[in-house]
N, C-alpha and C positions, 0 to 999 in steps of 0.2 A: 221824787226821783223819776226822769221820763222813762216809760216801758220802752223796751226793745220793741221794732217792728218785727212782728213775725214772718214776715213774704221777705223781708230784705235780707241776703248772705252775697258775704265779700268777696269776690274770686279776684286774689294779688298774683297769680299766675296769667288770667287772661289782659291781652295786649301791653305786658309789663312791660314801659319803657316807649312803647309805641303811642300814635298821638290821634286821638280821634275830634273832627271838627262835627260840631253838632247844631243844627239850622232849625228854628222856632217857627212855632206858627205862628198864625194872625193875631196879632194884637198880644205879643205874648214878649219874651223878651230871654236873652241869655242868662239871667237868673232863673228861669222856670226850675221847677218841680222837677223834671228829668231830669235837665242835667244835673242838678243835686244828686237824684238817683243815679244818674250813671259812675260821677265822681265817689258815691259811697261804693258801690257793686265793687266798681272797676279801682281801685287806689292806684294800682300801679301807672295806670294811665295817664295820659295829659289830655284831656278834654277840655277843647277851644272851643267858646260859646260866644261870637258876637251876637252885639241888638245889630238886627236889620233895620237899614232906611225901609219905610213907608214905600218911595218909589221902587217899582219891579228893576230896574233897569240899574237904578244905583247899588238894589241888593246886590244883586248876580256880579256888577263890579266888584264889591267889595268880596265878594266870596269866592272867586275868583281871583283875585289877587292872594287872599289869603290861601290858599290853595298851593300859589306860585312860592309863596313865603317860608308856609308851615308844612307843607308835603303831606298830607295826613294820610294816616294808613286805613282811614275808616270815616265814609262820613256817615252820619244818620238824618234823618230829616224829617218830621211830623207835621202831618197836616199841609198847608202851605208850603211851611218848609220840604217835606219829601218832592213838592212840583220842586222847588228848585235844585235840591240836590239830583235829582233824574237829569237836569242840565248841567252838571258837574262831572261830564266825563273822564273816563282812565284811573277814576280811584273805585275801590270795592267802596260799593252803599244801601243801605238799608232804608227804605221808604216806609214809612209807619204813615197808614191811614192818608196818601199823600192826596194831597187838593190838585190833581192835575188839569184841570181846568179850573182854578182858581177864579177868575173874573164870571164863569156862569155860577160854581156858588157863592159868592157875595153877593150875587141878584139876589139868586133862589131866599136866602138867607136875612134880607134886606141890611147888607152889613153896607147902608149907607149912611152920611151924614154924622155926628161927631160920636165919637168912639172911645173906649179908655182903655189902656194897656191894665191888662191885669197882671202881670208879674212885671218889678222892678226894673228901670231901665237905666244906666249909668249915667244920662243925660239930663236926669228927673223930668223927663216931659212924661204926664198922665195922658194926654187927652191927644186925640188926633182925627183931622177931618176924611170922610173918603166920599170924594165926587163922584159924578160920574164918567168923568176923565178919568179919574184912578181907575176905575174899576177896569175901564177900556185899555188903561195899561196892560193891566195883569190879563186880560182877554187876550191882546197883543202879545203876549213874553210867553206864553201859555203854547203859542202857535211854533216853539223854537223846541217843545218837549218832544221826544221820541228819533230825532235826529240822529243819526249814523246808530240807531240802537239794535239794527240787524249785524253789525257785525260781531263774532262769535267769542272775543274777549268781554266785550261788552254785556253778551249773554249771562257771562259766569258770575260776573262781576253785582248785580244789582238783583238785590232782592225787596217785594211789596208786600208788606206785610198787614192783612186788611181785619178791621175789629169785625168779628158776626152782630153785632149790639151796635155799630158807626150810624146812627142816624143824621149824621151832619154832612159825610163826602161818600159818594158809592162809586169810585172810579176803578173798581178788580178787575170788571169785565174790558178796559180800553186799556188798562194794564196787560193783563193776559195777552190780548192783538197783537204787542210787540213785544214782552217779558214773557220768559217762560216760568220763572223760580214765583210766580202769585202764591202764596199762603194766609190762608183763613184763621185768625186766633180768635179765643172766643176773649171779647171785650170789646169797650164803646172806644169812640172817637178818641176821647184823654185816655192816656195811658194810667192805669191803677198798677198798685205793686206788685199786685199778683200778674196781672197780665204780661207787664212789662218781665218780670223773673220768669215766669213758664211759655213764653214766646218770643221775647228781645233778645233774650242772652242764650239761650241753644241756638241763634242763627250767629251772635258774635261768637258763641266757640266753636264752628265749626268755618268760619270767615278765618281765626286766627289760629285755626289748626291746618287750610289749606293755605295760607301763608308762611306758616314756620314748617310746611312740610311735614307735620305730626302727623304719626298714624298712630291713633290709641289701640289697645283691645280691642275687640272684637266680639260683641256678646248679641246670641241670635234669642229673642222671647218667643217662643208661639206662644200666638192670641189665645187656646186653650189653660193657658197659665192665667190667664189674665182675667176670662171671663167666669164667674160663677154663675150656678144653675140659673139664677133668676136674672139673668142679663146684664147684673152689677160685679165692678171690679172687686177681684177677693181684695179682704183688708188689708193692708198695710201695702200691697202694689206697685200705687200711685209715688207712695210715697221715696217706697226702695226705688222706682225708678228715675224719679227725680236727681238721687243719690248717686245712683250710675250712670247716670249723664254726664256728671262732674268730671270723669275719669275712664268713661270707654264711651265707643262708638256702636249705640244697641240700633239693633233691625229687628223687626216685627215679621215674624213669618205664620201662614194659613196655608192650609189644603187650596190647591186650585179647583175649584168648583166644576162641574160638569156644563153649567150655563152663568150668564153674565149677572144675574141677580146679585148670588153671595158674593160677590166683590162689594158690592154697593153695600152689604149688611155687615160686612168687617171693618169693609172705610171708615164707615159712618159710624162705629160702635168705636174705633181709634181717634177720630176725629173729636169724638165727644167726651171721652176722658184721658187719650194722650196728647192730643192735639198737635200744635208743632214741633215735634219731635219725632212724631210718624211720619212726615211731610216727605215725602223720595226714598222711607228708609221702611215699606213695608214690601215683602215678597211672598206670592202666592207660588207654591210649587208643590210636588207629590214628591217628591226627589229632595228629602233636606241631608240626603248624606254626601250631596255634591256640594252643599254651599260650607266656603272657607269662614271659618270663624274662631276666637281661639275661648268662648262659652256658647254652650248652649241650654236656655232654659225652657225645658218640655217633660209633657208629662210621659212621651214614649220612651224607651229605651233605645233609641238611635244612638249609631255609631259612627267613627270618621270624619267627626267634623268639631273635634276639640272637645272641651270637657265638657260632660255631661251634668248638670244640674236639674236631675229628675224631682219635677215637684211632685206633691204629696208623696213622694218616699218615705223612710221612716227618717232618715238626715234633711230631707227637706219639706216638710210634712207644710208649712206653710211659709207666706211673702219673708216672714222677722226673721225665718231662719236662711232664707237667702241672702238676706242683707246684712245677717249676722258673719256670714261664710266671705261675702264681699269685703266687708270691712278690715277681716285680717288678714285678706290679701293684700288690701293699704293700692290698690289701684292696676296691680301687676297683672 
């Protein structure tokens, strides 16, 4: 009997009905591994994978037309694929580890000379050459990226999502120049399950929450819940907060420091075991009986600012029994 994957869980809620177009990398093809993965995550969705032509110029056609066709609420796009989705304007898109200068890593890379698709292609062609005319292609098509991308729809719209482990494409910093939404996840170049669950999909639900105009709950953590004496996450955390992802919108809040250091030692302590989820959704302030929210979890007795969820109380003495407290709320 095959085990169950334990990193993969189905959300039939996120873009139910709605159609996301999904763009492959190099040498790779519309049967890959993700979008398996995305079609299991996401059920309710219609995830449209074509193979891309080899030429730069016939892709962007055909993706582009399909575009015109399929209207898609979502595209994604890795590696390669993310250069071209960043040329696919006016739809919300998600750039995973994108090749935006493609033709200089195929140098880098020596991805010349004959080639083989490693995942499935409808066509059955295994094998394919790349000159160095190709390459001069893609160096060419490469020079059309970033294009009307200072206007401020366009801003909201696209987000790069870059692995800290990518030893294959390092393009965050020519990202950042014209994007502002850059986020760091910790993983390599291919997307693994885990990666893909704790960094792809909190950026699709918060894509298809400011599309249906959803406002979940509102639940504030200070990072004092979160860190124990020896700099490590109390048990069970990680976990609960994963859980509450599914169903509210959490913020991370800290003491504002008297100098610039301790930001950098909260960041970086979020960054390393909540990772993209803290991304725009942590606030430093001395004042948390101003900020709106309808929980909050901390260890002071603060007031005003929705329910109080005092850790180490005697009703929430630790993480299980938050999550326990969550649960029969059922998301409310």
């Amino acid at each position: 009997m095959e085990q169950a994957n334990p990193y993969i869980k189905q959300f039939p809620e996120l873009f139910r009905g709605k159609k996301i177009l999904y763009v492959h990398g190099f040498g790779s093809s519309g049967s890959s591994g993700t979008v398996a993965r995305l079609r299991e995550v996401l059920p309710e969705a219609d995830v449209v994978a074509p193979d891309l032509p080899i030429h730069p110029e016939e892709a962007m056609t055909l993706l582009e037309t399909l575009c015109r066709e399929e209207h898609p609420d979502l595209i994604i796009g890795t590696s390669m694929g993310g250069m071209y989705a960043e040329m696919l304007r006016g739809y919300d898109r998600i750039l995973i580890n994108p090749a935006l200068r493609m033709g200089d890593t195929m140098k880098e890379h020596g991805l010349t000379g004959s080639q083989h698709f490693y995942s499935e292609r409808r066509d059955g062609v295994q094998e394919f050459i790349v000159t160095k005319s190709l390459v001069k292609e893609y160096r060419d098509i490469t020079e059309r990226c970033f294009e009307g991308c200072e206007d401020p729809e366009e801003q909201q719209r696209v987000w790069g999502l870059f692995g800290d482990k990518d030893t294959t494409v390092n393009t965050c910093d020519l990202f950042r120049c014209h994007y502002t939404r850059a986020v760091r996840f910790h993983g390599e170049h291919r997307l693994g399950d885990h990666s893909f669950m704790q960094s792809v999909v909190p950026v699709i639900r918060w894509i298809d929450d400011r599309q249906e105009k959803r406002e979940r709950p509102i639940v504030y953590v200070d990072v004092s819940t979160l860190i124990d004496p020896h700099g490590q996450p109390y048990a069970s955390s990680q976990k609960t907060l994963r859980t509450l992802l599914e169903s509210y919108q959490l913020y991370f809040t800290a003491p504002a420091p008297a100098d610039t250091a301790p930001y950098g030692d909260v960041l970086s302590w979020l960054y390393e075991y909540v990772n993209v989820p803290a991304w725009g959704h942590t606030v430093f302030t001395d004042r948390k009986t101003l900020l709106y929210g309808d929980y909050f979890i901390d260890r002071e007795q603060t007031e005003g600012m929705g329910a109080l969820i005092q850790f180490g109380s005697d009703t929430f003495k630790t993480w299980d029994d938050i999550a326990e407290y969550f649960s029969r709320l059922g998301g409310q």
